[in-house]
N, C-alpha and C positions, 0 to 999 in steps of 0.2 A: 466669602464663600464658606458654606458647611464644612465644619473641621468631622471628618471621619473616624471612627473611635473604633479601634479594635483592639484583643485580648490576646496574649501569648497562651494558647493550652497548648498541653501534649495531647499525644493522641490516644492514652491512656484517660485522660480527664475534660475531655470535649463535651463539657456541658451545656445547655442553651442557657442564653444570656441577651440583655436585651439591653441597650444605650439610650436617652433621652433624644428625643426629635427635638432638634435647635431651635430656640424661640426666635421668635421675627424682632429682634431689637430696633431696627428703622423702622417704622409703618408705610413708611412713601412710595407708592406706586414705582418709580424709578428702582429704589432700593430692593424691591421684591423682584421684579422682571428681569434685575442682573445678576443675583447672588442666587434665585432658587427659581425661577421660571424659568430661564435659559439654559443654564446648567441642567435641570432636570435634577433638583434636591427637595427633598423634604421638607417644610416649616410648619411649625404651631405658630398662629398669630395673638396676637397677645389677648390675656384671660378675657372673653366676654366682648372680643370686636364685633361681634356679630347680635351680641344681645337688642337691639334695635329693630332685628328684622319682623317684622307685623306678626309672620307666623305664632313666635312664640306665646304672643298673649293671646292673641287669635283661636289660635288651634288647642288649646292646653288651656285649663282652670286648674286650681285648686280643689280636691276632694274637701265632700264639707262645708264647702264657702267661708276656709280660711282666706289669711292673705298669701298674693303669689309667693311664693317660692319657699313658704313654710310648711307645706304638707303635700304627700303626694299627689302628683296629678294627674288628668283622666282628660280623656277629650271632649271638647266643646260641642256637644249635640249643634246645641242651638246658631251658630257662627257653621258651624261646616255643613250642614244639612238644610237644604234648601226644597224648592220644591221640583226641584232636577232630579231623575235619577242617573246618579253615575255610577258606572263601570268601575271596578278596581280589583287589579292582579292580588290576588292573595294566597297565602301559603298556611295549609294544615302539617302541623307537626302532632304526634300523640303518642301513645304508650303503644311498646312495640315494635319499634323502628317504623313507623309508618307514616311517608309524607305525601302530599298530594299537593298538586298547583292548579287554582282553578280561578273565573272570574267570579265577580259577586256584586253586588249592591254595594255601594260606601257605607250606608246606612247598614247593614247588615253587621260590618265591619266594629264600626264606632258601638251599637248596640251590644255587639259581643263584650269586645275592650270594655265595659262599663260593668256589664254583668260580672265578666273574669275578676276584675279588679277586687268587687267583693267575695270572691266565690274562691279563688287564688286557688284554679283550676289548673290541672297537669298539663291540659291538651295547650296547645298555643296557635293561635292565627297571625299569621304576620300580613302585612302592607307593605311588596316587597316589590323594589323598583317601577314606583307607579308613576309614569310619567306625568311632568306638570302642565304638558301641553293637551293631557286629556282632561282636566280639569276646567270647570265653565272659568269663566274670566273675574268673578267674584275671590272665586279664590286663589287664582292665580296671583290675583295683587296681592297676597300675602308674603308671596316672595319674591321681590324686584331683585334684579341682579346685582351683587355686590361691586363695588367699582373694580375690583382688585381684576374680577371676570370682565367688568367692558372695557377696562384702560389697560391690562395687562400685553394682550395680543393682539388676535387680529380683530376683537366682539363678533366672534362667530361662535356662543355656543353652543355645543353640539346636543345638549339636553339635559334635563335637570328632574331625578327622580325624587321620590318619599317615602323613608323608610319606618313604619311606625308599628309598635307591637310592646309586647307584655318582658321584661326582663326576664329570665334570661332571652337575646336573643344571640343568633349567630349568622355570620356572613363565612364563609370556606377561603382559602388561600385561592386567590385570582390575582392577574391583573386587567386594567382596565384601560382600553386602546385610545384614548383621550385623557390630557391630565385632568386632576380632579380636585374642586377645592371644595370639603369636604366639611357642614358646619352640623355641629347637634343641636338639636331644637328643644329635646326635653331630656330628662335624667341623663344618662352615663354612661359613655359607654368606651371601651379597652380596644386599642386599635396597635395591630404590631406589623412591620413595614418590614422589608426586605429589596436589598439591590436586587436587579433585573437577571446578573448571572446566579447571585445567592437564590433568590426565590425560583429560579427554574431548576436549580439544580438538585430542591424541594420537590417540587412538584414531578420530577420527572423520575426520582427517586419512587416517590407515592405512586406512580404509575407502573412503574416497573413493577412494584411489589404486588400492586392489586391486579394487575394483567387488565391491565383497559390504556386506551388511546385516546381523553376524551380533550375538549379545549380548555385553554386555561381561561377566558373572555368571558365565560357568561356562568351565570349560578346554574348548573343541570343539577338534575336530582341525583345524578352519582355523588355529588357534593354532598349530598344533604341526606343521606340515610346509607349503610351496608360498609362495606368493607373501606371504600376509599374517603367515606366523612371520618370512619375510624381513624386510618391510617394519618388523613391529614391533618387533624384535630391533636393526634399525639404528636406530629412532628412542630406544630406551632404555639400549640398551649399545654402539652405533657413535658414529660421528660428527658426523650430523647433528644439527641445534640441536633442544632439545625449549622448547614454545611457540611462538606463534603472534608475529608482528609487533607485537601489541597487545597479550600479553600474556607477558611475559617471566617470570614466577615461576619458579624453578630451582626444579629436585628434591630430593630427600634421597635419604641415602644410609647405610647402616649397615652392619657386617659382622658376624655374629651363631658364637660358639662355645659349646660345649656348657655349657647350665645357662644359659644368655643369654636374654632374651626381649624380644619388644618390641609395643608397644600398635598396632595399625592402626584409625584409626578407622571406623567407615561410609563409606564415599563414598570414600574415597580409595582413588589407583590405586597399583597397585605389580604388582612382577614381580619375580622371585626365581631365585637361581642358587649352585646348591652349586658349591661349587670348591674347588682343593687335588686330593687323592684318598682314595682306600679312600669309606667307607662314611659316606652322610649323612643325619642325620634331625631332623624335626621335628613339631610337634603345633601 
């Protein structure tokens, strides 16, 4: 079972601090489903379990038509763009605090992504929770389910998004009401986790301060621009202490490269941040 790590501070010196998410030492189907599926624990699975999944070469070349994984990369017009037009949830971030959610063309998406790439433009598009079941079935097979998801429980599930945009990116403190096995597909990205009372105790802290009621479940745009992306952005990646007076449990903290993946249980909080540059993605 995950050894939990905590720090003696006084209440004078309550800094945030962040602990290693336990690597998966077994790999065995059995071994995961007892020590961190059931219990409801955190794991990183070991470096690059997931490097095999089609998407990666699929979806992502190398800028330049170097070889893979020596230069940044950019997405595959030619493999993802077909003669379908598809739908896809996408998010405007820009100068100004101004964010907007709207649908669009894939093809519009991927077009941007390529132009930004050279242009290393302020504004940012993201491809943000796009479900894989809206996707034709060509590229569906790009991501077949990992055993860890059919052999773990019951192979029910419940949905599998795609998260793909320009570094920096950022996800808000949520949690998410299904566990989540969590793999990155291109560049890098910073993932910090919190237990279920620590992370509410966050969140409800942030609420209180900004005068809103909103859910913790879903990405809203109170997240994502004004007072409450302020407040929750400094309580999980600034400087102020995370935990309450009474209850000091430190966070985790992982950094996730391509073929990586890592287990999020039910209940727990976490928030998410591509960083480095060029192009990032995950499932």
């Amino acid at each position: 079972m995950s050894a939990r790590i905590f720090l003696r501070q006084s209440a004078t010196t309550r800094v945030a601090a962040f602990a290693p998410v336990q690597a998966l030492s077994d790999t065995t189907v059995d071994h995961f489903r007892q020590h961190f599926f059931r219990p409801g624990l955190p794991v990183i699975f070991p470096r690059g379990q997931f490097a095999d999944l089609p998407a990666l070469k699929n979806w992502f070349r190398p800028k330049d038509g170097e070889l893979h994984g020596s230069s940044e990369l950019i997405l595959d017009r030619s493999h993802i763009l077909g003669h379908d037009e598809i739908m896809v949830p996408l998010e405007l971030t820009s100068s100004g605090d101004n964010f907007q959610r709207f649908r669009a063309p894939l093809s519009m998406f991927v077009e941007w992504s390529q132009q930004a790439t050279s242009s290393r433009t302020t504004d940012r598009l993201y491809l943000a929770q796009a479900s894989l079941s809206d996707l034709p079935q060509r590229l569906k097979n790009d991501f077949p389910a990992p055993t860890y998801v059919v052999n773990t429980g019951k192979n029910d599930i419940y949905d599998t998004n795609l998260w793909i945009g320009l570094a920096p990116t950022y996800t808000p403190l949520h949690r998410d009401p299904n566990p989540n096995l969590f793999v990155q597909l291109a560049g890098t990205k910073t993932v910090r986790l919190f237990e279920p009372t620590v992370g509410a105790d966050i969140f409800t802290r942030v609420q209180e301060e900004a005068n809103t009621n909103n859910s913790a479940a879903f990405r809203g745009d109170e997240m994502m621009k004004g007072r409450e992306r302020e407040l929750l952005e400094n309580e999980v990646w600034g400087g102020r202490p995370c935990g309450s007076a009474t209850n000091r449990a430190l966070g985790y903290e992982v950094q996730l490269g391509p073929g990586d993946g890592l287990f999020i249980p039910k209940g727990w909080w976490h928030s998410i941040k591509g960083v480095g540059e060029g192009i990032t993605g995950s499932s």
